[in-house]
C-alpha positions in Angstrom: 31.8 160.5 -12.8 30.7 164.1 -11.9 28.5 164.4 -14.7 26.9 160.9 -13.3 26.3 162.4 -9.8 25.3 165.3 -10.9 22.7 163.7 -13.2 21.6 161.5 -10.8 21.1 164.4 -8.3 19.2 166.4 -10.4 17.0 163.5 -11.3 16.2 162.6 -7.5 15.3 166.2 -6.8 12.8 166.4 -10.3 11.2 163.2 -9.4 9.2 164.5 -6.0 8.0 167.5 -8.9 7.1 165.5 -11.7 5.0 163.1 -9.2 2.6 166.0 -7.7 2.6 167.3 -11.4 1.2 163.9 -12.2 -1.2 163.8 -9.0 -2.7 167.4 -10.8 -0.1 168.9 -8.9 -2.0 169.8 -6.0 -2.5 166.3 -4.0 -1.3 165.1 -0.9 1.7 163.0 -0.7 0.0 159.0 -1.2 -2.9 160.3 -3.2 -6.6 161.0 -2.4 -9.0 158.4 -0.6 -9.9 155.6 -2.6 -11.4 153.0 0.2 -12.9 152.7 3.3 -16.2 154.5 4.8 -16.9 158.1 3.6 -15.5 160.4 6.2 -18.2 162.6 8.2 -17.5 166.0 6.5 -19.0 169.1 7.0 -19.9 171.0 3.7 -22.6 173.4 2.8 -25.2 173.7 0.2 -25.2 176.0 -2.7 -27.8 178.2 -0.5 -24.9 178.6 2.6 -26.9 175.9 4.9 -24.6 173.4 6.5 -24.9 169.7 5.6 -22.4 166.6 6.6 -21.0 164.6 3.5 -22.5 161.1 4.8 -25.7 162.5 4.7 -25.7 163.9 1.3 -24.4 160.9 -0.1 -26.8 158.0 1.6 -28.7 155.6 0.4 -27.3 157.0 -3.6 -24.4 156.6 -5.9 -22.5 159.4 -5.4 -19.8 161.0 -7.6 -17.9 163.9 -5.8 -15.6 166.1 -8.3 -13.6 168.8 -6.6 -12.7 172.3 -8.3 -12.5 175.7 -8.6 -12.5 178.7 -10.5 -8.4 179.1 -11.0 -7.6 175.3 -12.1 -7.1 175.6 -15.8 -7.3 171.7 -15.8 -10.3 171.6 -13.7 -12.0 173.9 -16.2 -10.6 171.7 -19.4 -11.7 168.2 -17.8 -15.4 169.3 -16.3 -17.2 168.5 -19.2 -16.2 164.8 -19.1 -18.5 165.1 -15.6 -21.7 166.7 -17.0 -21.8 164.2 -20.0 -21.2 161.3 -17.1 -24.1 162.9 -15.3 -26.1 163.2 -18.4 -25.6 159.0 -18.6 -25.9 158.2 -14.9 -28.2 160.7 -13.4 -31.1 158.7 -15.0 -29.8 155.8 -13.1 -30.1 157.1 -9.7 -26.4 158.5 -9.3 -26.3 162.0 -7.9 -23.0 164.2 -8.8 -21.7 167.4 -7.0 -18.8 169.6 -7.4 -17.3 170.8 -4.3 -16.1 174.4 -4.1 -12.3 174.3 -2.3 -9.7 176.9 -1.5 -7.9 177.9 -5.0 -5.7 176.5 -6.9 -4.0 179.4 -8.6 -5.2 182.7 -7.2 -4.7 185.7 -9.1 -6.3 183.8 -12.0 -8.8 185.9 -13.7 -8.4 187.9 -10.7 -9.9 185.5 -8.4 -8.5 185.7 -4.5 -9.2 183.4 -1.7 -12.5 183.9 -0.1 -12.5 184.9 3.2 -16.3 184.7 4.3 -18.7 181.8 3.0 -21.2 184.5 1.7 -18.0 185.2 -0.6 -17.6 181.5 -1.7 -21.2 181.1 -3.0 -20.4 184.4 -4.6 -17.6 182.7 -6.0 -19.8 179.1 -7.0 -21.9 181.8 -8.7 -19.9 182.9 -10.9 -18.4 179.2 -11.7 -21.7 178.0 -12.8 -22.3 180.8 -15.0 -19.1 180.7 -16.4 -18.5 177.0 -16.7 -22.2 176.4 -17.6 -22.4 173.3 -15.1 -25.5 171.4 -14.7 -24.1 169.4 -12.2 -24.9 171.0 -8.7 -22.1 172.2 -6.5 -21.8 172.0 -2.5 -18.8 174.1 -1.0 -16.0 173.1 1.3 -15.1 174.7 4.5 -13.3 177.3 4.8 -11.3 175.7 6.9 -10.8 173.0 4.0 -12.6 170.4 5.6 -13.3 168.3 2.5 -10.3 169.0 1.2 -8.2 167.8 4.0 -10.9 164.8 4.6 -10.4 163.5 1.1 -6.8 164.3 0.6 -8.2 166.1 -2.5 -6.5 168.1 -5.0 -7.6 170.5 -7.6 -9.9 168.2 -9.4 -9.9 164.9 -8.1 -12.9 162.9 -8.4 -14.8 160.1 -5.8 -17.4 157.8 -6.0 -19.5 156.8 -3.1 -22.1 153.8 -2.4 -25.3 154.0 -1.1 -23.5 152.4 1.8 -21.4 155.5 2.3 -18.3 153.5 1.6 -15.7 154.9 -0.9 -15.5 152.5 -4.4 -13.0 155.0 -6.5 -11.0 157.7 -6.1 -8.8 159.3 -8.6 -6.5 162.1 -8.5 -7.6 163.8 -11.2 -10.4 163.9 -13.7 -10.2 160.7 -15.7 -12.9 160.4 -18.2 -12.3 156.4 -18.6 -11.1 155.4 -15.1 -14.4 157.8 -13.9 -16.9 155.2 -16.3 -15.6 152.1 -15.8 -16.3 152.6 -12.1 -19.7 153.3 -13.2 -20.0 150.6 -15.6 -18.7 148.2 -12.7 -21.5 149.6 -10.5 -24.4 150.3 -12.3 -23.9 149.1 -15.6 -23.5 150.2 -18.9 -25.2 152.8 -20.7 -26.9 152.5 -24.1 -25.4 154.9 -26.0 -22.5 157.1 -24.4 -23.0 161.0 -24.0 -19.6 163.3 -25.2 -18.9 166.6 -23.9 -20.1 168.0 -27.5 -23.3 167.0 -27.2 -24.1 169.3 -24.6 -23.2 172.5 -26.2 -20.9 173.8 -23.2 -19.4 176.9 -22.9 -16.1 177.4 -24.5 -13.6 178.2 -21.2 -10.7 180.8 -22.7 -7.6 179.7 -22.2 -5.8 181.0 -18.9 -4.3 183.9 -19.1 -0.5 184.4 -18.6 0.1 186.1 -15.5 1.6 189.5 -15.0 5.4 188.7 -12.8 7.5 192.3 -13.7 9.0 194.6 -12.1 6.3 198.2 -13.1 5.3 201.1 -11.1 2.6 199.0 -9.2 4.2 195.8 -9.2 7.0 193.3 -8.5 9.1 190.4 -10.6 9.1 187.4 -7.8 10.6 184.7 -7.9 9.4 180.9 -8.8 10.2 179.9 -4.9 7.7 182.3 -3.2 6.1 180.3 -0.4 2.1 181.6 0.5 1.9 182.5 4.0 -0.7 182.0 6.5 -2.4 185.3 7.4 -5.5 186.0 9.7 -7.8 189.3 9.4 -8.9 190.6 12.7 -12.6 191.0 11.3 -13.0 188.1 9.4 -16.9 188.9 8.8 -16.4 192.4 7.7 -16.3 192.8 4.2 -12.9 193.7 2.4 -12.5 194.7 -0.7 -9.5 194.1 -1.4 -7.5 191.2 -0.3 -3.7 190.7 1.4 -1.4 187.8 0.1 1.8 187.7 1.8 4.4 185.2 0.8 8.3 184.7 1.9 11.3 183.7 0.3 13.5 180.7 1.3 15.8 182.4 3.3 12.8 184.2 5.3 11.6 181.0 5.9 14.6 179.2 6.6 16.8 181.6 8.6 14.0 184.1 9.9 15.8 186.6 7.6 14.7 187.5 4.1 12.1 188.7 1.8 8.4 189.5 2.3 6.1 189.8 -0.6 2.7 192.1 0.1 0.2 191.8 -2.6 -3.1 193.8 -2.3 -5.6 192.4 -4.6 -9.4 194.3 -5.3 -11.9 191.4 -5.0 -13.9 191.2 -8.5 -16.8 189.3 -6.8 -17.5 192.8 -5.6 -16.5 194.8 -8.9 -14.0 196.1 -6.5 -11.4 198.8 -7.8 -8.8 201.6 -6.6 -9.8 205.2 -6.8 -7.5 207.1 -8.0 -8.8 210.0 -7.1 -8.4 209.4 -3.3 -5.3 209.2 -1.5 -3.2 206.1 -2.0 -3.5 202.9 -0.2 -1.0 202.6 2.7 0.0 199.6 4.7 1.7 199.5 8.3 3.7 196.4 9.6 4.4 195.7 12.9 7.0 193.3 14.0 8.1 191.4 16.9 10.7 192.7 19.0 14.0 192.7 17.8 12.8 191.9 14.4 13.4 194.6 11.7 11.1 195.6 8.7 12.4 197.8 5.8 10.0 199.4 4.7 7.7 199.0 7.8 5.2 201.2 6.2 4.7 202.0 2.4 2.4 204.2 0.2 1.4 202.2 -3.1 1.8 204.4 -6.3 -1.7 205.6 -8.6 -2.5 203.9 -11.6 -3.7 204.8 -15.1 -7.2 206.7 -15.1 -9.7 207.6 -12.3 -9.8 204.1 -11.4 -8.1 200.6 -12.0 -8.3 197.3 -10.1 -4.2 195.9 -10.6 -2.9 195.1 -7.8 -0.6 196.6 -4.9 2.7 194.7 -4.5 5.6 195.6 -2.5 9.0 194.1 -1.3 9.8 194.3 2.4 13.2 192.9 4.1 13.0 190.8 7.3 16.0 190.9 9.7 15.5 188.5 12.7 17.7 186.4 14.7 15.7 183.5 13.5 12.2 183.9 14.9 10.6 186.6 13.1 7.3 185.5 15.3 4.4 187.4 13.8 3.7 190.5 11.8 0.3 192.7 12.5 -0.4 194.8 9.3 -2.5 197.8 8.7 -3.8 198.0 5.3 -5.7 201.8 5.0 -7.3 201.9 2.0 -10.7 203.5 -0.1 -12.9 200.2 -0.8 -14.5 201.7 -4.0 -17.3 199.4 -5.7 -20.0 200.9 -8.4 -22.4 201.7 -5.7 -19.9 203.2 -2.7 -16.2 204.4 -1.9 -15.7 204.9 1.6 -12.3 205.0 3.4 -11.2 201.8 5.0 -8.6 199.9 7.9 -8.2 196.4 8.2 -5.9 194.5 10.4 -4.4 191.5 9.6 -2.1 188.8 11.6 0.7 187.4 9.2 2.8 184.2 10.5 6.0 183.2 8.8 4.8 179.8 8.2 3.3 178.2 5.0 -0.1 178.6 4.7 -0.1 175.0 3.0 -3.2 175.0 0.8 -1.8 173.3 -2.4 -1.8 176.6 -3.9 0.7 178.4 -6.6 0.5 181.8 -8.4 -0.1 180.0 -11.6 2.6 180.1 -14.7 5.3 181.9 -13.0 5.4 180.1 -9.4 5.1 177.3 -7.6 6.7 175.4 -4.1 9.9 175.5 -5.7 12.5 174.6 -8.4 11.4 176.1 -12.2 8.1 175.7 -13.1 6.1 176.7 -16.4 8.9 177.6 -17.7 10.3 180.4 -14.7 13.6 181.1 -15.1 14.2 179.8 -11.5 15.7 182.8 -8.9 15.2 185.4 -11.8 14.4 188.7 -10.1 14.8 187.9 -6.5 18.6 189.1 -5.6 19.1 190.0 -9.7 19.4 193.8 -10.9 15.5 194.2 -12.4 14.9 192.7 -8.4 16.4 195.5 -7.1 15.1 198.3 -9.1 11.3 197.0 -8.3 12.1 197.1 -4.7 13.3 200.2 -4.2 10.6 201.2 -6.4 8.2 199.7 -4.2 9.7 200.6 -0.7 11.2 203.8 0.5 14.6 204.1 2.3 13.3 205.5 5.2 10.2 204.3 7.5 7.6 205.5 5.1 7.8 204.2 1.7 6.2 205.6 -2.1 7.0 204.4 -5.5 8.8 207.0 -7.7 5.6 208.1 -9.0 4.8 209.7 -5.8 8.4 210.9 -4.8 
């Protein structure tokens, strides 16, 4: 009988997972839009000018695909929309892609845009990578298309010239995506694969780096992304801040803080290692402590090197940690310049709630990709990064620095 409940139990808590993992992992609970009139988004063009959805799509057939450059699936499943395009373009249907927060940042070193000038940068690089022939228009960032649409990672629309929605899938569906089209317009004569149009081959993802080394940390699979806010959001940073907590940070106000510091490769951006260190300073709410409150990050191999900056930090509140004002001092170093740098940022211990995952090694909870669940967060190798990665005292270095 305990076996039973116990299998039973474990079942009930999978099936929630296995459902988003289903939906493309990344969709809102009931699925994405299918019916009704085309919400009136705002968007922008691939040159930064602002346009509203309805517009865009009136009086035309429109196919909407969402994506972005960290969805390995997204980047598997695009070529079923150029050879649609290739069929139904001639017809009079107009596709986009639309550019959304990421799914998975860190991958290929991609972190979450923080001007729009920076997500065209980003759209850039997708076509040239991806080799799309299919225009792209970008989401907000404050997700408006995303949020309109209930979209995921790569979900997929299709509009009358009425503005009213006709299909709406989760994901990229090759055959649900056509016989929409075939219901609409007709069929096509003869049916254009993905081979035919000679598309770049897109490398498989690489596995991401989660250990414990002299620049880094092993985090758990339970991390949750938290919602941060740079003081200048127009000035340009080089590198990026994640912060993310653990359960019992978010749960109890007490627990761990991850800081990440990530050098932005839309701008070449790398550490200079032959300037000081970069140094942050946190800032907490009264009668919340921070341990280390302020940390210098060790050097890496070579004059200069662009892995990130992680660190452990322990939270001790009586429940309501508030916010946290960080001080990130750093050299932004690019092939043209290296000039020393401060940027502020506001971090609130709530979840930033983007449908996004570090991807292979974590994700909103339980094992994932194979994690091996809490490994790291409380465990020995845990330990050893953090005090690598803090200092006992108010001002933190790794041992390479000590």
């Amino acid at each position: 009988m305990g076996l039973r409940v116990l299998a039973v139990a474990i079942l009930m808590a999978f099936t929630p997972w296995a459902a988003a993992q289903g939906r493309g992992g990344s969709v809102p609970e009931g699925g994405v839009l299918k019916t009704g009139e085309l919400p009136d988004l705002d968007a922008f063009d691939e040159a930064g000018n602002p346009i509203k959805l309805r517009a865009l799509a009136k009086g035309k057939y429109t196919v909407l695909v969402s994506g972005c450059l960290t969805c390995p699936k997204f980047h598997q499943r695009y070529t079923a929309i150029e050879a649609a395009s290739a069929d139904y373009a001639p017809k009079g249907v107009q596709f986009f892609y639309f550019y959304k927060s990421l799914r998975h940042p860190e991958l290929g070193g991609y972190v979450e845009p923080q001007m729009m000038s920076e997500r065209l940068l980003h759209i850039a690089d997708a076509k040239e990578k991806l080799g799309t022939r299919v225009p792209w228009i970008s989401d907000t960032l404050e997700d408006s298309l995303r949020i309109g649409l209930k979209a995921g990672s790569q979900s997929v629309y299709l509009v009358s010239p009425e503005g009213q929605l006709v299909f709406g899938s989760d994901e990229i569906d090759e055959e649900a995506l056509r016989e929409a089209l075939v219901a609409a317009l007709g069929s096509v004569g003869k049916v254009t694969a993905a081979r035919d149009l000679d598309l770049p081959r897109v490398p498989r993802a690489p596995k991401m780096v989660n250990e414990d080394s002299e620049l880094g940390v092993e985090r758990p699979s339970t991390m949750t992304i938290l919602s941060i806010t740079p003081s200048d959001p127009e000035a340009t940073h080089y590198v990026k801040l994640r912060a993310e907590a653990d359960r019992d940070l978010l749960q109890t106000g007490s627990g761990r803080l991850f800081l990440g510091f990530y050098p932005d490769p839309i701008y070449d951006a790398k550490w200079n290692n032959l300037t000081p260190a970069m140094k942050y300073v946190l800032e907490t709410a009264e009668g919340v402590s921070a341990m280390p409150a302020q940390a210098t990050a060790a050097k890496g191999e070579g004059d200069s090197d662009n892995q990130p900056r992680q660190f452990w930090v322990d939270i001790k509140s009586d429940g309501k940690p508030g916010e946290a004002k960080l001080t990130l001092h750093y050299f932004g170093c690019t092939p043209t310049l290296c000039t020393a740098l401060s940027h502020e940022y506001t971090i609130a211990f709530v979840a930033e709630d983007r449908a996004a995952r570090t991807f292979g090694f974590r994700g909103g909870g339980g094992r994932q990709n194979g994690e091996r669940g809490e490994r790291g967060s409380r465990g020995e190798r845990g330990e050893r990064g953090q005090r690598r990665n803090r200092g006992e005292g108010g001002e933190g270095r790794s041992r390479r620095q000590q």
